[in-house]
N, C-alpha and C positions, 0 to 999 in steps of 0.2 A: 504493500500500500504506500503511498508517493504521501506528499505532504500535505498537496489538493486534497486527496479524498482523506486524509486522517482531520484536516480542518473541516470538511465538513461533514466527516460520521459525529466529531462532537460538538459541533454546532446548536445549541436550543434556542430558541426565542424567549425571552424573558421581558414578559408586558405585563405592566401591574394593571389591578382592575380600576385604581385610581389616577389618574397623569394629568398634568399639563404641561402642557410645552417651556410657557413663559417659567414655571418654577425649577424643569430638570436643566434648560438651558442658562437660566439667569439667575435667579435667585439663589442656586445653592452655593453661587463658588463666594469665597472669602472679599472682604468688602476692599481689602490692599492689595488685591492681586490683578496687573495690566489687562483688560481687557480689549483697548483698541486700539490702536495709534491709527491715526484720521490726515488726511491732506485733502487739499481743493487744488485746483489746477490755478490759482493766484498765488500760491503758496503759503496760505493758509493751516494751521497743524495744532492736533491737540492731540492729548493720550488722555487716557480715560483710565480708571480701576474699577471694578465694579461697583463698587461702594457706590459711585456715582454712576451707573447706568441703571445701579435696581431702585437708586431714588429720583432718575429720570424715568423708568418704566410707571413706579409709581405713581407720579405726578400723571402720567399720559393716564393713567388707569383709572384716576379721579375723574380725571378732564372727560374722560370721555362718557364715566358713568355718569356725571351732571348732565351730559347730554342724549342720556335717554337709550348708553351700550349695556343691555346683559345680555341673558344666556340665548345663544342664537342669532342678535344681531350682525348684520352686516356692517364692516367696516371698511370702507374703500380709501385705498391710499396712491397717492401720485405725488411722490417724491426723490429728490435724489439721497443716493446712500449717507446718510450721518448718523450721529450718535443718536437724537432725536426720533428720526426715522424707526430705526430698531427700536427704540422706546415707546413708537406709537404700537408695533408690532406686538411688543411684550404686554403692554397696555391693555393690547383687545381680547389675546390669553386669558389675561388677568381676570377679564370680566369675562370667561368666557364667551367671549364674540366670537364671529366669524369673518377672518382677514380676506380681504384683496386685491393684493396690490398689483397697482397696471403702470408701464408706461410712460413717460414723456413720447414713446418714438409712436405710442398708439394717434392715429388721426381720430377723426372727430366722431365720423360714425362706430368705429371699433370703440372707443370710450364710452359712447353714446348707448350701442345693442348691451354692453357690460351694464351700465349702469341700472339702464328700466328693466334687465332679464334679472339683474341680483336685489337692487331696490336697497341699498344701502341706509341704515340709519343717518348713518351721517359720512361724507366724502372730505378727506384731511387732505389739502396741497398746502404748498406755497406763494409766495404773492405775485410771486411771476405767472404762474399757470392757474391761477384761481380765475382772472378772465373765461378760459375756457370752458369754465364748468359753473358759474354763475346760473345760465338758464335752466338748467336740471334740477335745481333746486323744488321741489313739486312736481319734478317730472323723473320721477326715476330716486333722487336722492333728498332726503326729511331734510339734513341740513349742514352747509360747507363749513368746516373749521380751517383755518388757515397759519398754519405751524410758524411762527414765529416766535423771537425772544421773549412775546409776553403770553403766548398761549400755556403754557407748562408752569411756568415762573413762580404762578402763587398755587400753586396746588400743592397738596399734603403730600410728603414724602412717606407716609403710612400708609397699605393698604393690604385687605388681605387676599391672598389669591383664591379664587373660584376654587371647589374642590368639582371639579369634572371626570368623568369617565374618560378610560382610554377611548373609548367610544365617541363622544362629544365632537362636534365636526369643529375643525381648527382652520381649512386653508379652504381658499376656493379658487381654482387654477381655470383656466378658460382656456378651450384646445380646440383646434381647427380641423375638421374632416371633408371629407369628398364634397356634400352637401350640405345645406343648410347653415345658417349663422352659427360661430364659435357656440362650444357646450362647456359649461361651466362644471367643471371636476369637483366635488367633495372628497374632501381627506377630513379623516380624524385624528385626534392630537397623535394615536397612535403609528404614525406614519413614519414622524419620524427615529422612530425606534429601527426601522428596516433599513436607514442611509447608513450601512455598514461599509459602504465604499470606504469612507474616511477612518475606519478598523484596516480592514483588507487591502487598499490599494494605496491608498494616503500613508497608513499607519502616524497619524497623529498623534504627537505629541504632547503630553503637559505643556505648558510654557511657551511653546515654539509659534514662529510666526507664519499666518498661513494667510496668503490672499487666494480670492475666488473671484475671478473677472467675470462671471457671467451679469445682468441687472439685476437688483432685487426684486424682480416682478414674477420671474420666471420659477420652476421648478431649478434650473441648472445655475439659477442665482440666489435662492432663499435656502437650497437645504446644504452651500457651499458655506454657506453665513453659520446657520444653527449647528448643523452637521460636529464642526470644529469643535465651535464654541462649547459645545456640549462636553465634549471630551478635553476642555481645558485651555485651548490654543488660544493667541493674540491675534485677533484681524485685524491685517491693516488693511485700511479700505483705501481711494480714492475717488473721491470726486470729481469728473471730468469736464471741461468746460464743452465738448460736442463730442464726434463720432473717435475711434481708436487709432490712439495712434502709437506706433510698435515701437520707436526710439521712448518718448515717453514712459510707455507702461516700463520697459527693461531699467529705466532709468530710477524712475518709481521701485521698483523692487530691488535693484542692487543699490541702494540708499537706506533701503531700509531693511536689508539683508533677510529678509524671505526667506525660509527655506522650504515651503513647501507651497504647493499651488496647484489650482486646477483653471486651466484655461480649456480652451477650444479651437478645434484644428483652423479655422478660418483665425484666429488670431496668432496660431502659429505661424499660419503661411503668410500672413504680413510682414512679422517677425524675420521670416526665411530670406528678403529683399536688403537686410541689413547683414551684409558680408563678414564684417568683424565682431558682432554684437558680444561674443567671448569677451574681446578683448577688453570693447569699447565700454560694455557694462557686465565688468564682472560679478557672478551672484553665485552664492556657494547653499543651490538648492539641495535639498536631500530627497523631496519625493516632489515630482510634476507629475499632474494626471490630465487627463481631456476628454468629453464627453460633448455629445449636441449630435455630431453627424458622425461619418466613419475619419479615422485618421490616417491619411496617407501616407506608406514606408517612405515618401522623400522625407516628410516634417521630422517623422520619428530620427532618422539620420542627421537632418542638420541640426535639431537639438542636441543629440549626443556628440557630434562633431564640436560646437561652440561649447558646450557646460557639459559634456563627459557623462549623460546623466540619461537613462532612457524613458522616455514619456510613458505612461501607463495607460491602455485607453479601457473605456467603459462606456455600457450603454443603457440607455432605459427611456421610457416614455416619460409623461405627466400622469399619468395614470398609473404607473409600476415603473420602480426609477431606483436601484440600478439592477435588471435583469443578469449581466454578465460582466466579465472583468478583468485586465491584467493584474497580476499580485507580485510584488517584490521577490517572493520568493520562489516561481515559477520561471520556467522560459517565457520570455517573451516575442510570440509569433507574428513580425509585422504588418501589417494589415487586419492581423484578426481582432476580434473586439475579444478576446480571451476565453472562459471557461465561466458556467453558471456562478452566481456569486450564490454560497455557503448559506443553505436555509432556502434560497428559492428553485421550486420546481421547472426548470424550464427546460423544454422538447421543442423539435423541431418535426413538426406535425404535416401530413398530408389534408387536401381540402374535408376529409372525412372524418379528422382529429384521430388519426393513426400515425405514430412515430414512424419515422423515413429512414431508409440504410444511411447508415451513413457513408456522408461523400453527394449526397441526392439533395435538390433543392426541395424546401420545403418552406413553412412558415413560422416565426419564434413565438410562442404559445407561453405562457404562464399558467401553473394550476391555480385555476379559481380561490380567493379565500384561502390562500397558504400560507400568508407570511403579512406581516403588522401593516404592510402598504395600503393593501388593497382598498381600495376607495369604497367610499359608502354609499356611490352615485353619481349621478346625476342630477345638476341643481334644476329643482320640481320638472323635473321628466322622467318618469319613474320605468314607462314604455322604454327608453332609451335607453336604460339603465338596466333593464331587464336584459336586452338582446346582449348590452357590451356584457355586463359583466356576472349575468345571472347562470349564464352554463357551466360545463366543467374547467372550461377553459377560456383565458383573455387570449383573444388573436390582435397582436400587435400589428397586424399587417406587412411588417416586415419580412423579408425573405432572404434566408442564408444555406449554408449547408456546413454541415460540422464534419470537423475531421475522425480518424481514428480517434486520435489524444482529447476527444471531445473539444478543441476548439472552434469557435465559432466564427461564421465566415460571411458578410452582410454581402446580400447580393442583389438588393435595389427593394425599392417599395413595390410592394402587390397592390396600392391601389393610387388614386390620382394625388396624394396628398404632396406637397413639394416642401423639404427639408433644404432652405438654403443660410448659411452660416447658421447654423444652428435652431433657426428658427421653423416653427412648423406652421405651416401658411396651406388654410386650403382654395382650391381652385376655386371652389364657390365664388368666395367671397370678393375673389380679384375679378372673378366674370362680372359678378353683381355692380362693383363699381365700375367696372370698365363703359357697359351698354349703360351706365346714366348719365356718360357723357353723347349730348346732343345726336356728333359724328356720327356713334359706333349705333351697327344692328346687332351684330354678335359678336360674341367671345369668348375665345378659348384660352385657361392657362395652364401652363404644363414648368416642368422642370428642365431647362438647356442649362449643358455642361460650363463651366465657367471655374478658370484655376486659380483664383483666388477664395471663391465663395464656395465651391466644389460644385453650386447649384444655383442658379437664381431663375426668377420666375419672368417666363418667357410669355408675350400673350400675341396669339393670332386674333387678329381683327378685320372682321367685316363691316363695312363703311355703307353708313344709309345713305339713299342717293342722293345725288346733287354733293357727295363729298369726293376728295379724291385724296392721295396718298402723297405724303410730303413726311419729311425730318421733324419740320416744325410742328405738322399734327401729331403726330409719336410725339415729342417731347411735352408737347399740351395733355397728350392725354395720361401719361405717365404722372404728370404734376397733378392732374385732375384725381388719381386713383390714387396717390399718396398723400394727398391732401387732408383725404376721406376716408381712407383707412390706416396705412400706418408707414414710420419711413421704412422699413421693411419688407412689404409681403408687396409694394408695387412692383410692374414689368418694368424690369429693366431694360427687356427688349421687344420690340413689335413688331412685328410682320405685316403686314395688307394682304389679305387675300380675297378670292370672291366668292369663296364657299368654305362649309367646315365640314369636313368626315364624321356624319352618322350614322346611328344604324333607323332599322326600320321604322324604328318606333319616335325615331325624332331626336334619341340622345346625342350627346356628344360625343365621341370615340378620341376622348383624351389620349387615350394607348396608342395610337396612327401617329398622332402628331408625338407624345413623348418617345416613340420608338424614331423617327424620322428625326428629331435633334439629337437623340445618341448617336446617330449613323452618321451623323455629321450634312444632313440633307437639309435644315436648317438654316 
């Protein structure tokens, strides 16, 4: 028996029937011990000890129960990473609430369908972005709080935490499928008991400093935050004044000697344009890991090439997060997304949920209800929730095939859903905005190859008449779709065409056109 299978013959789960987040992450650790070291991109800097984040969660925890947060309340947050931030976080815990956070890069209707499907008690930003969320006020959200110096300031540093079930919903993630508007995820506080990645892959440390690049909105940005924390480590976070930038971040982390991190392959591959980054920003990491999409054996090399040090990858949805995984103490298979992570069930299933020889393409399956993750739904679609996640098994949609050695091997999406930099963007919603501008009659978006982002969202457009086909109309209508939904999930690229590939019945045959931009036909 190898060292894989003796970690996970002893592997148990261990969930109390009582949990909260905001007390197993914040509350317990000692009130002198560094919790965060903070930067803004003006050069701005604070360190924190807990002492003073569980009497800023505090303070967030009053504030918000004056305004009307208990047990089940929604609490919608649109802010950038700070100490505060994490405090509104702890905050909604505290009062047993239900968080969720979105965004700056969300556009207006993506903010907009979040808001009136979840109905938030109350929506906390900043003074910058509170303009955009003013009209919602009665339409979707009870009422705006706007985090500044004096929102927190005079509230009681005393409070007592909710006593909740591991059971009790804590997170509410909003994810993107084939159809219909984003579906809002339930997680229970118990969820994140299963980010064992930061056990297994990280191997986290007491004390040690750990940043996680992903946003705090995301699944691959919030459980990189608690994950840590929970197990002891220092986040240093930063604040950034707009989109990533790879001299920056290396510069940010060899300053502040980092030694462990999870980024993501599209923020390696920017990274990968800077030739000497070794030299230029030395960092003496001990564990980098990466999750979002699949990680390409170039990135894994020029990592170890500059910093001596091999990337670990992993993967998992928002719904079950992390299915599989590279571990320090394993070979590491380039390209593979590694071997089932320890506790969770996961096969590689034919359409009829029968396991495949291995070496055979097939679909990455989770058993139903195995492990502390599993979601407790869908926010009120109960029908929805039934089909995802009520049978024996969750089909993540994705398709790999595993080797002998049991590693796993990602061999593209099984259905039209398009994964670019890390983001999960469904075609729906890029058609839906696409045909509301005036021009367009139809629209198709699919996923075209692209080497920096691994993917970006490609959209075939039919043009109503009396229009015709220009640069300047693509670039209008790119601005138009990201306007309205988010800076991410628009077409980066357009086509003009005069028809779209269906079938009989009138659908769209996404699979023509995503098979015809792999092929390079495109």
């Amino acid at each position: 028996m190898d060292r894989y299978d003796e970690v996970c013959a002893e592997h148990r789960w261990v969930v109390p029937e009582r949990y909260n987040i905001a007390q197993d992450v914040c509350d317990k650790h000692p009130r002198d011990k560094l919790a965060m070291i903070w930067e803004r991109h003006d050069g701005a800097r604070r360190e924190l000890h807990w002492g003073e984040l569980q009497d800023l969660s505090n303070q967030a925890a009053n504030v918000l129960r004056e305004h009307g947060i208990e047990r089940g309340e929604r609490v919608a947050v649109v802010l950038p990473p700070t100490p505060e931030t994490a405090a509104i976080f702890f905050g909604t815990w505290k009062n047993a609430g239900l968080l969720l956070s979105m965004s700056v890069l969300y556009g207006d209707e993506g903010i907009a369908h979040r808001l009136r499907d979840a109905r938030p008690r109350v929506l906390v930003t900043d003074a910058a972005n509170a303009p955009r969320f003013e009209h919602f006020v009665g339409d979707g959200v009870g009422e705006l709080l706007i985090l500044d110096d004096a929102l927190l300031a005079g509230a009681s540093t005393q409070f007592t935490t909710a006593d909740t079930s591991c059971e009790d919903p804590a997170q509410l993630y909003y994810t993107s499928g084939t159809t219909g508007l984003a579906k809002g995820i339930v997680h229970a506080h118990r969820y994140l008991l299963a980010h064992e990645e930061f056990i297994h892959c990280h191997e986290v440390q007491d004390g040690e400093r750990f940043h996680g690049m992903g946003e705090w909105a995301w699944a691959a940005g919030i459980a990189p935050l608690l994950g840590p924390w929970r197990l002891g480590a220092v986040q240093v976070v930063i604040q950034r004044a707009g989109g990533f930038d790879p001299e920056g971040q290396l510069d940010f982390l060899s300053r502040n000697a980092v030694t462990n991190v999870f980024t993501t392959p599209t923020a390696m591959r920017s990274m990968m344009a800077i030739e000497d980054a070794g030299t230029r920003f030395p960092c003496s990491f001990r564990r980098v890991c990466s999750a979002g999409e699949p990680l390409n054996p170039e990135a894994i090399r020029w990592f170890r090439d500059q910093y001596g040090l091999t990337v670990l990858d992993y993967y998992g949805l928002t719904e079950s997060y992390p299915l599989c995984g590279n571990f320090p103490w394993m070979e590491v298979r380039e390209g593979s997304m590694g071997r089932p992570m320890p506790g969770w069930d996961v096969r590689i299933l034919d359409e009829d949920e029968h396991e495949v020889a291995r070496g055979e393409r097939g679909e990455i399956c989770l058993r139903a209800r195995s492990n502390p993750h599993y979601p407790l739904g869908y926010w009120e679609n109960d029908e929805a929730a039934e089909t995802t996640f009520g049978g024996a098994w969750f089909h993540t949609k994705d398709a790999a095939t595993q080797d002998q050695d049991g590693y796993i091997w990602y061999a593209g999406r099984a259905d039209d859903v398009i994964i670019s930099a890390g983001y999960r963007i469904g075609p729906f919603e890029v058609e839906s905005a696409c045909i509301e501008h005036p021009a367009v009659r139809e629209a198709a978006a699919v996923a075209a190859p692209d080497e920096r982002r691994g993917t970006i969202v490609k959209a075939f457009v039919v043009l109503a008449d009396g229009c015709a086909p220009s640069d300047a109309l693509a670039d209008e209508i790119k601005a138009f779709v990201r306007d309205r939904l988010s800076a991410y999930a628009y077409p980066r690229r357009i086509e003009f065409v005069t028809d779209l590939p269906k079938t009989l019945t009138g659908k769209i045959r996404r699979i023509e056109l995503r098979e015809r931009e792999v092929s390079g036909g495109g």
